[in-house]
mmJSON file of the N, C-alpha and C atoms, coordinates in Angstrom:
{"data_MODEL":{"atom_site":{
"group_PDB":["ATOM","ATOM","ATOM","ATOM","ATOM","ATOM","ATOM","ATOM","ATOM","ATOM","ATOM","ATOM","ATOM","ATOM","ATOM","ATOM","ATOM","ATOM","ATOM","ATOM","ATOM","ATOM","ATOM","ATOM","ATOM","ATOM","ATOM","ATOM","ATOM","ATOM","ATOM","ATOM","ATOM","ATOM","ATOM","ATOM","ATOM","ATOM","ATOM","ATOM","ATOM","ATOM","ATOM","ATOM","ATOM","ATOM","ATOM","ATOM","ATOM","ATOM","ATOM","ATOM","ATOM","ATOM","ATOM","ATOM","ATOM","ATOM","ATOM","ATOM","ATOM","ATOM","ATOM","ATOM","ATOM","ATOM","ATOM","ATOM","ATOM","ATOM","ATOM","ATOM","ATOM","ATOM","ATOM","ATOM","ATOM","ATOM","ATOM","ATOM","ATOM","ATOM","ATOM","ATOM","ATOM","ATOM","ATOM","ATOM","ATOM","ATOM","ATOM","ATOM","ATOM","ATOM","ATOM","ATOM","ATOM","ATOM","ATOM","ATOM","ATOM","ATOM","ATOM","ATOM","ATOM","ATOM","ATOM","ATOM","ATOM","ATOM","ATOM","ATOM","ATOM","ATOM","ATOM","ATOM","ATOM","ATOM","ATOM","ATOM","ATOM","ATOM","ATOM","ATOM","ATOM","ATOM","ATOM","ATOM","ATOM","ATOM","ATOM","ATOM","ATOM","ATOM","ATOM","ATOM","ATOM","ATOM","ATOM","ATOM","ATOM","ATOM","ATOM","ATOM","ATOM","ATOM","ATOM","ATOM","ATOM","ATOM","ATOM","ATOM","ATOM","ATOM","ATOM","ATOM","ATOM","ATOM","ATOM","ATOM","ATOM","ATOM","ATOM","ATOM","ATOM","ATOM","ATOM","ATOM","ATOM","ATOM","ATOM","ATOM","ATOM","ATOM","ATOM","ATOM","ATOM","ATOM","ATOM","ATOM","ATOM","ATOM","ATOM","ATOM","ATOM","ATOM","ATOM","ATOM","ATOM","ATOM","ATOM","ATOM","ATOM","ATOM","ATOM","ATOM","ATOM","ATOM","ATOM","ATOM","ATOM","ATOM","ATOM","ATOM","ATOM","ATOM","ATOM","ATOM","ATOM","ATOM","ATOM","ATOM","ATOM","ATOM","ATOM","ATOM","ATOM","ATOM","ATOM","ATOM","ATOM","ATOM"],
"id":[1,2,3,4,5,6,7,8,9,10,11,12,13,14,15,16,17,18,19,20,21,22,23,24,25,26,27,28,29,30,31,32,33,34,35,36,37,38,39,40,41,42,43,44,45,46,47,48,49,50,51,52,53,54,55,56,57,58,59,60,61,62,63,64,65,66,67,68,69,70,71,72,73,74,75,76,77,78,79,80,81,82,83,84,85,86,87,88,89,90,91,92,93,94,95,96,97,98,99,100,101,102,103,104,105,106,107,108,109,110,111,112,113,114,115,116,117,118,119,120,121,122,123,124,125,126,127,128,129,130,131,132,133,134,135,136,137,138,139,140,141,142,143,144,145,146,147,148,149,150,151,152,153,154,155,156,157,158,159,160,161,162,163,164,165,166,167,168,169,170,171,172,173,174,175,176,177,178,179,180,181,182,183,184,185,186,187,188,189,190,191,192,193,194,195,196,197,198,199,200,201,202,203,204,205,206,207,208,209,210,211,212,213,214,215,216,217,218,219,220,221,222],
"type_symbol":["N","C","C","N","C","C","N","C","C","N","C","C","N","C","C","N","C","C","N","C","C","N","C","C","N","C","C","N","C","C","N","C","C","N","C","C","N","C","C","N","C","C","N","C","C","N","C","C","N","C","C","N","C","C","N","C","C","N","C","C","N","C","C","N","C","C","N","C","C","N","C","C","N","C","C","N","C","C","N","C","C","N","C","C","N","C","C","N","C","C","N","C","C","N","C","C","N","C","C","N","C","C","N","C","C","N","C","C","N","C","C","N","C","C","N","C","C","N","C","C","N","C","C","N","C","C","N","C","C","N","C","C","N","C","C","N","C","C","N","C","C","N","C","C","N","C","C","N","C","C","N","C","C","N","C","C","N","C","C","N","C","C","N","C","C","N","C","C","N","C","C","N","C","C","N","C","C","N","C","C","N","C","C","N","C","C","N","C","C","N","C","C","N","C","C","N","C","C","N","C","C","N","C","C","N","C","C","N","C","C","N","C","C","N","C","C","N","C","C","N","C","C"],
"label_atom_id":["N","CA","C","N","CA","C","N","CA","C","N","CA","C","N","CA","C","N","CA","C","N","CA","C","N","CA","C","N","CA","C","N","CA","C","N","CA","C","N","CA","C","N","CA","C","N","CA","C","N","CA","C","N","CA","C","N","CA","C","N","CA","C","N","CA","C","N","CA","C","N","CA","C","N","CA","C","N","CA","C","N","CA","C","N","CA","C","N","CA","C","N","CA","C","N","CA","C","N","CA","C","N","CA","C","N","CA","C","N","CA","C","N","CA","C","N","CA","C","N","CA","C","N","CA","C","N","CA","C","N","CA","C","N","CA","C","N","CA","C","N","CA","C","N","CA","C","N","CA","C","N","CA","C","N","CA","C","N","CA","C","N","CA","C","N","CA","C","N","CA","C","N","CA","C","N","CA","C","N","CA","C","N","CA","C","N","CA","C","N","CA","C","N","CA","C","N","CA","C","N","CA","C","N","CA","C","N","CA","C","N","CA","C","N","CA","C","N","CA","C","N","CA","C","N","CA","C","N","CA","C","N","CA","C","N","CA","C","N","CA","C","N","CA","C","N","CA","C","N","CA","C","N","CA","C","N","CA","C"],
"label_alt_id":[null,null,null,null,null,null,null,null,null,null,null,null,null,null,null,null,null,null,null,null,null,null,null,null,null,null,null,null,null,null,null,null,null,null,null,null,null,null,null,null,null,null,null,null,null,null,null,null,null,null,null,null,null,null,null,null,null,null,null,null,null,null,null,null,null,null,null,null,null,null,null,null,null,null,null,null,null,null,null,null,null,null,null,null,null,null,null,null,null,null,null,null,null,null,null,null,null,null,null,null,null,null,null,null,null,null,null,null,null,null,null,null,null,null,null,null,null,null,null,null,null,null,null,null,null,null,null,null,null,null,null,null,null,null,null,null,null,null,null,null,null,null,null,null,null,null,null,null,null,null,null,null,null,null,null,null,null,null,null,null,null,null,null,null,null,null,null,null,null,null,null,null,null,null,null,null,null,null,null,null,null,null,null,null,null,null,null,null,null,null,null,null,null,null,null,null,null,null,null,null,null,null,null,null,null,null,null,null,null,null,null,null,null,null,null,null,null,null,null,null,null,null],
"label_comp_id":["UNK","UNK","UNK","UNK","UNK","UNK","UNK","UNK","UNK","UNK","UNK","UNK","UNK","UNK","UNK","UNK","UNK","UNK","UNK","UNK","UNK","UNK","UNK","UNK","UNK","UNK","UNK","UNK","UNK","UNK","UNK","UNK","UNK","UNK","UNK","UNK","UNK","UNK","UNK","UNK","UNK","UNK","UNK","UNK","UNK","UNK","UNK","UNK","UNK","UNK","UNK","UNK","UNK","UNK","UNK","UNK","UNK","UNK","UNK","UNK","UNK","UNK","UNK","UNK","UNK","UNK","UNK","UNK","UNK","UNK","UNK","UNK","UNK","UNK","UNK","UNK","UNK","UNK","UNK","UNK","UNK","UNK","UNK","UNK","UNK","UNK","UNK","UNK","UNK","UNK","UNK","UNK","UNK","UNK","UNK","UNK","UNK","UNK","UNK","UNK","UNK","UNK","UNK","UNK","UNK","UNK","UNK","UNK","UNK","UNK","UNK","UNK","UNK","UNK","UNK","UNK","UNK","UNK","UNK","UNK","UNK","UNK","UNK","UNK","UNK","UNK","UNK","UNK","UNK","UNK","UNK","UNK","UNK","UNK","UNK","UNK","UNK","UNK","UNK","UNK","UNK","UNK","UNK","UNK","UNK","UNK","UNK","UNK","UNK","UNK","UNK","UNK","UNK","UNK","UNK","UNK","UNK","UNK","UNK","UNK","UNK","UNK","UNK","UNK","UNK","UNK","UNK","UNK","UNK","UNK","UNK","UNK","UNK","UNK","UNK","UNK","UNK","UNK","UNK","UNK","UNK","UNK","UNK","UNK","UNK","UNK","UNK","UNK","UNK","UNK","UNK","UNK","UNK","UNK","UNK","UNK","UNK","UNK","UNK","UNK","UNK","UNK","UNK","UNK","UNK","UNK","UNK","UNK","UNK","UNK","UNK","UNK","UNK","UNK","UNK","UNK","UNK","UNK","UNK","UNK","UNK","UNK"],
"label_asym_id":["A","A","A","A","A","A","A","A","A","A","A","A","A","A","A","A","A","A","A","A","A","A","A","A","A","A","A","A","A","A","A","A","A","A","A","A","A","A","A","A","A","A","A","A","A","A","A","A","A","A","A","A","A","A","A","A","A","A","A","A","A","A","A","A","A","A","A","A","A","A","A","A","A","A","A","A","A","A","A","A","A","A","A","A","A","A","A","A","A","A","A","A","A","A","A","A","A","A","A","A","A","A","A","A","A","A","A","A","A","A","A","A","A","A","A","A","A","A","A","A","A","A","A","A","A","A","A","A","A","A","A","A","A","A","A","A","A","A","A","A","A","A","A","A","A","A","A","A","A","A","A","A","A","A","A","A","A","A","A","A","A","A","A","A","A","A","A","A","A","A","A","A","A","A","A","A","A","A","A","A","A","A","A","A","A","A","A","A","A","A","A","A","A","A","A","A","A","A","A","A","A","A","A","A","A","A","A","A","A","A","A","A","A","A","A","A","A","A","A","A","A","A"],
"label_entity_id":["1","1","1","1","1","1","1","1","1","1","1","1","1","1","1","1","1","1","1","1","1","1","1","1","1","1","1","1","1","1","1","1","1","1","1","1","1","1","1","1","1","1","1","1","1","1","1","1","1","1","1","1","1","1","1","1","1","1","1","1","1","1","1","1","1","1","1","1","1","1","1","1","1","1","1","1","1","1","1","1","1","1","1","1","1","1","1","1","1","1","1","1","1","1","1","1","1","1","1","1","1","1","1","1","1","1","1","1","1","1","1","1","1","1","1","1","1","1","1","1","1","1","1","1","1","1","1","1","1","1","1","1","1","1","1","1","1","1","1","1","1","1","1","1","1","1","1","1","1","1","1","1","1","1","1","1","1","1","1","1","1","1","1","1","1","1","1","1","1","1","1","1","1","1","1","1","1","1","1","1","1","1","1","1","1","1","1","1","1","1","1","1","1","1","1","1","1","1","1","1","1","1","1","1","1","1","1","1","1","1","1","1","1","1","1","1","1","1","1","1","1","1"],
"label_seq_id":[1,1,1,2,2,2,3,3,3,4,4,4,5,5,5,6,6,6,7,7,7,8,8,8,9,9,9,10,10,10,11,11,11,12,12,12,13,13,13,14,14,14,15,15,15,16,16,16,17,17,17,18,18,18,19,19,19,20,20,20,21,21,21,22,22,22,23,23,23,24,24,24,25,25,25,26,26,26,27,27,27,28,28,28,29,29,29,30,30,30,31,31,31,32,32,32,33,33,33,34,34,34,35,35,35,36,36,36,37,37,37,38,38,38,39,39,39,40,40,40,41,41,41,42,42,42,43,43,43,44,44,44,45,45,45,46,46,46,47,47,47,48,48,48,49,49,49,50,50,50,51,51,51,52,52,52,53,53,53,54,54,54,55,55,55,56,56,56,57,57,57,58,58,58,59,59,59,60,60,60,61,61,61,62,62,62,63,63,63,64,64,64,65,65,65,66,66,66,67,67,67,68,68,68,69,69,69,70,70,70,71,71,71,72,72,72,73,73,73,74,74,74],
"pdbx_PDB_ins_code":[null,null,null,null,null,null,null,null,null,null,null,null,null,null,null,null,null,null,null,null,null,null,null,null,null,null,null,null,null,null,null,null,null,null,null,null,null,null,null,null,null,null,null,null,null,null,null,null,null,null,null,null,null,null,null,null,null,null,null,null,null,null,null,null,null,null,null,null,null,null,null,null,null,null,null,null,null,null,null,null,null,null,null,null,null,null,null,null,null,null,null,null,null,null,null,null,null,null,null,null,null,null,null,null,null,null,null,null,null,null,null,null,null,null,null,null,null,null,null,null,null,null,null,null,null,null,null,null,null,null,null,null,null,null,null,null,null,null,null,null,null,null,null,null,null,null,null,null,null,null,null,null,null,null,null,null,null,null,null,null,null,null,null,null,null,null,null,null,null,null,null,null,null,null,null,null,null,null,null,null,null,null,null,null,null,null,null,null,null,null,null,null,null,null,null,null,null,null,null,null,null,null,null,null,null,null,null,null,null,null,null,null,null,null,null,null,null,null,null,null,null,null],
"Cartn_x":[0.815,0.0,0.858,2.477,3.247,3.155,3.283,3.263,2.699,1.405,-0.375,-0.358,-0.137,0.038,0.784,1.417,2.483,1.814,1.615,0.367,-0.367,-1.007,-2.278,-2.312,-0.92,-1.146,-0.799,0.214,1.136,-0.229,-0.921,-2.428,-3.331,-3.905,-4.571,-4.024,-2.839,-2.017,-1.869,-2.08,-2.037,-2.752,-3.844,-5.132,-6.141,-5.81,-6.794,-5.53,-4.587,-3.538,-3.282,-2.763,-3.242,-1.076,-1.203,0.312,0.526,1.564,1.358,1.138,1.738,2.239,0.797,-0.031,-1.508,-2.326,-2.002,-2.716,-2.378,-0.606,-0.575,-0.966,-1.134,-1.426,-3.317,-3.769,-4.808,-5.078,-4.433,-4.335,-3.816,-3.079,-2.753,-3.674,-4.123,-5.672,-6.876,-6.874,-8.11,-7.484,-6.235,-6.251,-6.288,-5.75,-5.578,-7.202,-7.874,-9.5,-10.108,-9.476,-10.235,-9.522,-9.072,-8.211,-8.86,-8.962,-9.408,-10.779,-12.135,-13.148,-12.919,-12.168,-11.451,-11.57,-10.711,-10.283,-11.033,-10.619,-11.103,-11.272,-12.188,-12.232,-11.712,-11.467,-10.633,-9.235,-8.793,-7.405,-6.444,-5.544,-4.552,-3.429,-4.084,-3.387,-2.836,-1.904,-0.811,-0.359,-0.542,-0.342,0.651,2.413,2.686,3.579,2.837,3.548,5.407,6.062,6.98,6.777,7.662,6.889,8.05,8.754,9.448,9.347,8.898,8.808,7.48,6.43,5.318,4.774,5.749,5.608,4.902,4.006,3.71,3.037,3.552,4.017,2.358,1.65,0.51,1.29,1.019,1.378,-0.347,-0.026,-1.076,-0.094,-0.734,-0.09,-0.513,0.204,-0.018,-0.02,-0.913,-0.266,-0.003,1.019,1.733,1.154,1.086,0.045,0.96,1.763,2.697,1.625,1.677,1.341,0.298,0.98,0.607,-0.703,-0.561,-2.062,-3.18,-2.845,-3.607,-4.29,-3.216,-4.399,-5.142,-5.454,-5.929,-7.445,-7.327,-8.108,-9.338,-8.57,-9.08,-9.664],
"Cartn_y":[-1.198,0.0,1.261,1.327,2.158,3.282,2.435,2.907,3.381,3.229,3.377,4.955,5.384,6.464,7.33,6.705,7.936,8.531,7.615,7.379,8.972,8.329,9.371,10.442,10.769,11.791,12.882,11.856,12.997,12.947,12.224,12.323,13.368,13.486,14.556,15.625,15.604,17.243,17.729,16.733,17.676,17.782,16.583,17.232,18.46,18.608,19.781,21.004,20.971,21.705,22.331,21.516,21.58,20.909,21.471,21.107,19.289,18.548,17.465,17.332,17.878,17.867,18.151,18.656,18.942,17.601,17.315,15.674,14.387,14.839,13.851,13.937,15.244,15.384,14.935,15.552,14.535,13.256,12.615,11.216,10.974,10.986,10.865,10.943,12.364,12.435,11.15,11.078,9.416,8.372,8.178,6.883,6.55,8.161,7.836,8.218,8.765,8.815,7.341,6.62,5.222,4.282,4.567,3.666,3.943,5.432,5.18,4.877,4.955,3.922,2.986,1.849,0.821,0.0,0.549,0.723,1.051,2.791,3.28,4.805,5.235,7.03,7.402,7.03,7.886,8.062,7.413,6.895,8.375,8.341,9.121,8.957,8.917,8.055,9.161,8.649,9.479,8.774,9.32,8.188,9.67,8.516,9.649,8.808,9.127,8.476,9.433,8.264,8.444,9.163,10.689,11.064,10.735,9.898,9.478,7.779,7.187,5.809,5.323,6.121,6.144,5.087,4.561,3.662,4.526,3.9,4.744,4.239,4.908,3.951,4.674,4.178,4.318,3.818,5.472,5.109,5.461,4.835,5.043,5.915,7.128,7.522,7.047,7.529,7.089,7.83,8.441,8.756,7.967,7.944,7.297,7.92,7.499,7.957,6.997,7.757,6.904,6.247,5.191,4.25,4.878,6.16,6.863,7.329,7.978,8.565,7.253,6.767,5.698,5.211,4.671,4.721,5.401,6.695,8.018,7.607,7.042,6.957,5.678,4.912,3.791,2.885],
"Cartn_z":[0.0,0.0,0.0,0.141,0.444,-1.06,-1.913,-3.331,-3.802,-3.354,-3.733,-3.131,-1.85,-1.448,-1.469,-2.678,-3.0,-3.971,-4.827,-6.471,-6.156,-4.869,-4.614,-4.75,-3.427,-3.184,-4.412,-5.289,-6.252,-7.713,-7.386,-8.374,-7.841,-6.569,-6.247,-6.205,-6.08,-6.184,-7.094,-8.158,-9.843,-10.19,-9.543,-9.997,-9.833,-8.675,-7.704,-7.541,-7.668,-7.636,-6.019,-5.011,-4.043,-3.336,-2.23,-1.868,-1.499,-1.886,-1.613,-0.155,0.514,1.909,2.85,2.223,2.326,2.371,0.913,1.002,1.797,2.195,2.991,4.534,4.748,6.145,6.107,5.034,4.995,5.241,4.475,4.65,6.159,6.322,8.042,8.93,8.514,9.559,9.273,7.823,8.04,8.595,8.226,8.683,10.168,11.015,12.251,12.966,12.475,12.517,12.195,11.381,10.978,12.227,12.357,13.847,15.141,15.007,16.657,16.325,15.335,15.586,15.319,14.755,15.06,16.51,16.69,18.311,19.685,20.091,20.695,20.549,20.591,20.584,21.166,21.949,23.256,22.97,22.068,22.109,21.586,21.477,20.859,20.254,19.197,17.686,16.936,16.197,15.643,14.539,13.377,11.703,11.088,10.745,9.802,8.603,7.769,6.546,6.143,5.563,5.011,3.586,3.459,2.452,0.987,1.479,0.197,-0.113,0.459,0.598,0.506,1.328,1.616,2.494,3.049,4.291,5.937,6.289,7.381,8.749,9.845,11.187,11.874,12.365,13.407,14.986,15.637,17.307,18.081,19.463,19.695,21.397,21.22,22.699,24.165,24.988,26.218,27.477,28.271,29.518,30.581,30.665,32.226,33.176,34.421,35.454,37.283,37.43,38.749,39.408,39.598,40.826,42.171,42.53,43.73,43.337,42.292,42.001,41.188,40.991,40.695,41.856,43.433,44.593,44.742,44.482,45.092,44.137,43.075,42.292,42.45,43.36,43.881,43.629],
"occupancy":[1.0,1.0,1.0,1.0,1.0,1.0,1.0,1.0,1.0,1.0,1.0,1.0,1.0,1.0,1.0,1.0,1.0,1.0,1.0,1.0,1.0,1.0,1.0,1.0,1.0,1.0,1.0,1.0,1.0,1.0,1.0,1.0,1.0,1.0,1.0,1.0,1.0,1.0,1.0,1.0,1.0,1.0,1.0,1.0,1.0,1.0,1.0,1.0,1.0,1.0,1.0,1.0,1.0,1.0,1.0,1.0,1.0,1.0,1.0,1.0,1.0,1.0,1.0,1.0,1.0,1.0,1.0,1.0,1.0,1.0,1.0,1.0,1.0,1.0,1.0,1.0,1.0,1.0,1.0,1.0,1.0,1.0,1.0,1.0,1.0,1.0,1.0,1.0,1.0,1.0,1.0,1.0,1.0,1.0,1.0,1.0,1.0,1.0,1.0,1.0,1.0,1.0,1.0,1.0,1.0,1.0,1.0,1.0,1.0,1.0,1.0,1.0,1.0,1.0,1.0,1.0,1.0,1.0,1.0,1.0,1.0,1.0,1.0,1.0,1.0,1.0,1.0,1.0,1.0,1.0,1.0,1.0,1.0,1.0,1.0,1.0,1.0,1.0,1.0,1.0,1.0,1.0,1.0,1.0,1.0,1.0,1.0,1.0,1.0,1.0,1.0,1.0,1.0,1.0,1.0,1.0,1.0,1.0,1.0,1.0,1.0,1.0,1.0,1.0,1.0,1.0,1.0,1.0,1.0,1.0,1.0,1.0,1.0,1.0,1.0,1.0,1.0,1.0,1.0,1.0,1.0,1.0,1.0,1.0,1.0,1.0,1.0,1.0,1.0,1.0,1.0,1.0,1.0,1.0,1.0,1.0,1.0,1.0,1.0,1.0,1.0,1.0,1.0,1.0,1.0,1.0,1.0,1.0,1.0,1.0,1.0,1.0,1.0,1.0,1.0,1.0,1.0,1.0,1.0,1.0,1.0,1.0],
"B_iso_or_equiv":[0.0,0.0,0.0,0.0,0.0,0.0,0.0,0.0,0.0,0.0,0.0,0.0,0.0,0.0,0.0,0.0,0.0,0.0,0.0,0.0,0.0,0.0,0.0,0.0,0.0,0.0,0.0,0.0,0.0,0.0,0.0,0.0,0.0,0.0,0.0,0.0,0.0,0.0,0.0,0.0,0.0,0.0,0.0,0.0,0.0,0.0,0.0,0.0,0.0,0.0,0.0,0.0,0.0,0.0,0.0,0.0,0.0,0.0,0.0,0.0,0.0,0.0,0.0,0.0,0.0,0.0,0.0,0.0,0.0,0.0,0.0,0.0,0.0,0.0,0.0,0.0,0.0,0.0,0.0,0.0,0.0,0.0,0.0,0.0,0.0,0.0,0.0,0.0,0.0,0.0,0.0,0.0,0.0,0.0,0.0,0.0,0.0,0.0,0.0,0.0,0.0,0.0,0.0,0.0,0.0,0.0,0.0,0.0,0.0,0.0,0.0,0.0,0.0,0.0,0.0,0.0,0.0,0.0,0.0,0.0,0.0,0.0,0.0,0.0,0.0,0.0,0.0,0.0,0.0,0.0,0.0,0.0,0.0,0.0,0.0,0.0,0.0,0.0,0.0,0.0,0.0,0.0,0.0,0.0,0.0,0.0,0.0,0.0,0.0,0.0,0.0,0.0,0.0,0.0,0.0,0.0,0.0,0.0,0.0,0.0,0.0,0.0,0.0,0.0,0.0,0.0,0.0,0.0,0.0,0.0,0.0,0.0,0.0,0.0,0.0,0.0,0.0,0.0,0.0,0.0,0.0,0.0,0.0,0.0,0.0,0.0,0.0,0.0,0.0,0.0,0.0,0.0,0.0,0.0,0.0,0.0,0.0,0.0,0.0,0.0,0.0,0.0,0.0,0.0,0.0,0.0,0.0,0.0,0.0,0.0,0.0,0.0,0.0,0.0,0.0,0.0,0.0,0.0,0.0,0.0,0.0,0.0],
"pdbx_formal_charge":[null,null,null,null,null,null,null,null,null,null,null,null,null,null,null,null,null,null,null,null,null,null,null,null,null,null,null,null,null,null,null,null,null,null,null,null,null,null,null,null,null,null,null,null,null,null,null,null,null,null,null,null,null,null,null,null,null,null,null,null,null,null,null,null,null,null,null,null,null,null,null,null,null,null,null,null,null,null,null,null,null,null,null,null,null,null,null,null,null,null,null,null,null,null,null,null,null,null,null,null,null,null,null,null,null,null,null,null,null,null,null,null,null,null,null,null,null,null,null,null,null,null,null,null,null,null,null,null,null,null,null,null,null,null,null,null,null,null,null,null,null,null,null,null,null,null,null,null,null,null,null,null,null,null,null,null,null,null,null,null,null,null,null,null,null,null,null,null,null,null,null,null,null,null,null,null,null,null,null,null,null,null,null,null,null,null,null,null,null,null,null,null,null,null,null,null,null,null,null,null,null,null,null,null,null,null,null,null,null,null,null,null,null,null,null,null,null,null,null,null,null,null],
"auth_seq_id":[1,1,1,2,2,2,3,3,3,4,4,4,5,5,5,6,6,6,7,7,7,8,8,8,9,9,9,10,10,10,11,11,11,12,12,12,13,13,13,14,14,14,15,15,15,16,16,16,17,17,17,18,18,18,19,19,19,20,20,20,21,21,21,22,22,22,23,23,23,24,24,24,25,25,25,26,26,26,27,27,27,28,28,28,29,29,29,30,30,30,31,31,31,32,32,32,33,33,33,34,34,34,35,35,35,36,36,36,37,37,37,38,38,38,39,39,39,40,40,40,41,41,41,42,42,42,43,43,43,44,44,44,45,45,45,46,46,46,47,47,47,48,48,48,49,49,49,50,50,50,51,51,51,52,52,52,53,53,53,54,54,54,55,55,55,56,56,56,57,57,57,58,58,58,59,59,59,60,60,60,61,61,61,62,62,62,63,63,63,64,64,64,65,65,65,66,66,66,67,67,67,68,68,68,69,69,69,70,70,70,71,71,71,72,72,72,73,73,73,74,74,74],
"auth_comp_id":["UNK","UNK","UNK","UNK","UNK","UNK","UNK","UNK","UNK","UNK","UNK","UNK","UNK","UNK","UNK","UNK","UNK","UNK","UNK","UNK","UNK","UNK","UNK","UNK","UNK","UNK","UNK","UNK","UNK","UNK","UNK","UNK","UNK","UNK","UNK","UNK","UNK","UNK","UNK","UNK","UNK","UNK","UNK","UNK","UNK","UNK","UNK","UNK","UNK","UNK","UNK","UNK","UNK","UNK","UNK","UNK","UNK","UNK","UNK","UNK","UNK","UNK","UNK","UNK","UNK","UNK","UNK","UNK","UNK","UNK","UNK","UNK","UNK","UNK","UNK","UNK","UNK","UNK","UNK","UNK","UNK","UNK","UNK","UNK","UNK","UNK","UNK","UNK","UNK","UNK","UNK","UNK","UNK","UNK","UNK","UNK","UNK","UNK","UNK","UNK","UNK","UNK","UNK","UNK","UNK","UNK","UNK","UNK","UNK","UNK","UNK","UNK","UNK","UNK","UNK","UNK","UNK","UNK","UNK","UNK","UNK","UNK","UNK","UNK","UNK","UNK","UNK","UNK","UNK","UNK","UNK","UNK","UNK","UNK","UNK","UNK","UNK","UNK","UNK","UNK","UNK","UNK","UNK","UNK","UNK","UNK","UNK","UNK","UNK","UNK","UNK","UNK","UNK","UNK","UNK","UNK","UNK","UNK","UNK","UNK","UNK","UNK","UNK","UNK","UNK","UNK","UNK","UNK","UNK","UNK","UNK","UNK","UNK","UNK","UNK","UNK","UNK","UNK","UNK","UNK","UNK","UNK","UNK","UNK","UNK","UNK","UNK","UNK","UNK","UNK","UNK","UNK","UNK","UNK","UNK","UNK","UNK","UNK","UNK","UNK","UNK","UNK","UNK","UNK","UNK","UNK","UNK","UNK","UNK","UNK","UNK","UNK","UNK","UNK","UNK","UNK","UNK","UNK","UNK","UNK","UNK","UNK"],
"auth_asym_id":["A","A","A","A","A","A","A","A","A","A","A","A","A","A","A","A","A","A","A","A","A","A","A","A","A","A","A","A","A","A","A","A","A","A","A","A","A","A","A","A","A","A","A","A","A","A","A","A","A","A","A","A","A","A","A","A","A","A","A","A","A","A","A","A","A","A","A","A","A","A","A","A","A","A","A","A","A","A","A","A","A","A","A","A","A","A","A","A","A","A","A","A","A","A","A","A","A","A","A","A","A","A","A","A","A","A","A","A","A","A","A","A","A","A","A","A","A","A","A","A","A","A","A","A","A","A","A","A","A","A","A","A","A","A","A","A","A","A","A","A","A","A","A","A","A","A","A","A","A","A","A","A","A","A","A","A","A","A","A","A","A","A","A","A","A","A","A","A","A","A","A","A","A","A","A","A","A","A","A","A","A","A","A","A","A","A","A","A","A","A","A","A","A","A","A","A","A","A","A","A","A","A","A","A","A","A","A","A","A","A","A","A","A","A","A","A","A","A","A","A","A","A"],
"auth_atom_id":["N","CA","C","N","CA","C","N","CA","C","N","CA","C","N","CA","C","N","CA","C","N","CA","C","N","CA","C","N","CA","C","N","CA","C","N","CA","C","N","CA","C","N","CA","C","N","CA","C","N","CA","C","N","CA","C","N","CA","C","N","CA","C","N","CA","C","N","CA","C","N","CA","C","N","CA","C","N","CA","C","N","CA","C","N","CA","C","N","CA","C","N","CA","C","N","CA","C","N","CA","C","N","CA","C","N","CA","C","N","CA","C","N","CA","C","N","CA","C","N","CA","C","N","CA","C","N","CA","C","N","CA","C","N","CA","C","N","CA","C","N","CA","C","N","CA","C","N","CA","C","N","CA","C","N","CA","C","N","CA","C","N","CA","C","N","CA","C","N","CA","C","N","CA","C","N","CA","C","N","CA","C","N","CA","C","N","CA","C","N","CA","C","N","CA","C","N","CA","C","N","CA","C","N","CA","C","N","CA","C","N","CA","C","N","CA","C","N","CA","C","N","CA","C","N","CA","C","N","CA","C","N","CA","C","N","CA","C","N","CA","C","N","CA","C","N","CA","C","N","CA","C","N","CA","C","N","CA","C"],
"pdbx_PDB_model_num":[1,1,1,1,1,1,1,1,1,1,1,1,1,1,1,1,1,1,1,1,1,1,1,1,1,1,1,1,1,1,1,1,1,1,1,1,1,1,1,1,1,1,1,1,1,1,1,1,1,1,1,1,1,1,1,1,1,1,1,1,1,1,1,1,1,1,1,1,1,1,1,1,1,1,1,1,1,1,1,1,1,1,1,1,1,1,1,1,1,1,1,1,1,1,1,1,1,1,1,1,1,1,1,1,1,1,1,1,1,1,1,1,1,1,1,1,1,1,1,1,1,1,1,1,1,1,1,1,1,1,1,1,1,1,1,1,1,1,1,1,1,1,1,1,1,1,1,1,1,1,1,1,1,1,1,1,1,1,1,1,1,1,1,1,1,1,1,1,1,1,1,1,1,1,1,1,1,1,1,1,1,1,1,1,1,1,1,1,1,1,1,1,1,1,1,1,1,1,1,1,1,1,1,1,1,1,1,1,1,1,1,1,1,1,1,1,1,1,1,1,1,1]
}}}
């Protein structure tokens, strides 16, 4: 699929005449929107494609939360 999104993006950018870097931040935003309903809404997901390869890594963030306050939380 790495290839395919390169395809794209450099197809919608000539087509609509529009910055690539635009379309890919687009794209980033669905896919990491299609993940967290996937998943979870709540989540905090982070999709960023490689913009020369078009390989692209999905994180899902995290807050850490020490131990201590977690009792408090009970």
């Amino acid at each position: 699929m790495s290839k395919e999104i390169l395809m794209v993006a450099e197809a919608v950018s000539n087509e609509k005449g529009v910055s690539e870097d635009i379309i890919f931040e687009a794209i980033e935003l669905a896919l990491a929107t299609a993940t967290k309903k996937r998943y979870d809404e709540e989540s905090d997901i982070e999709v960023t494609i490689d913009r020369d390869s078009g390989d692209y890594v999905t994180k899902r963030k995290w807050l850490v939360v020490p131990d201590t306050e977690l009792a408090l939380l009970g």
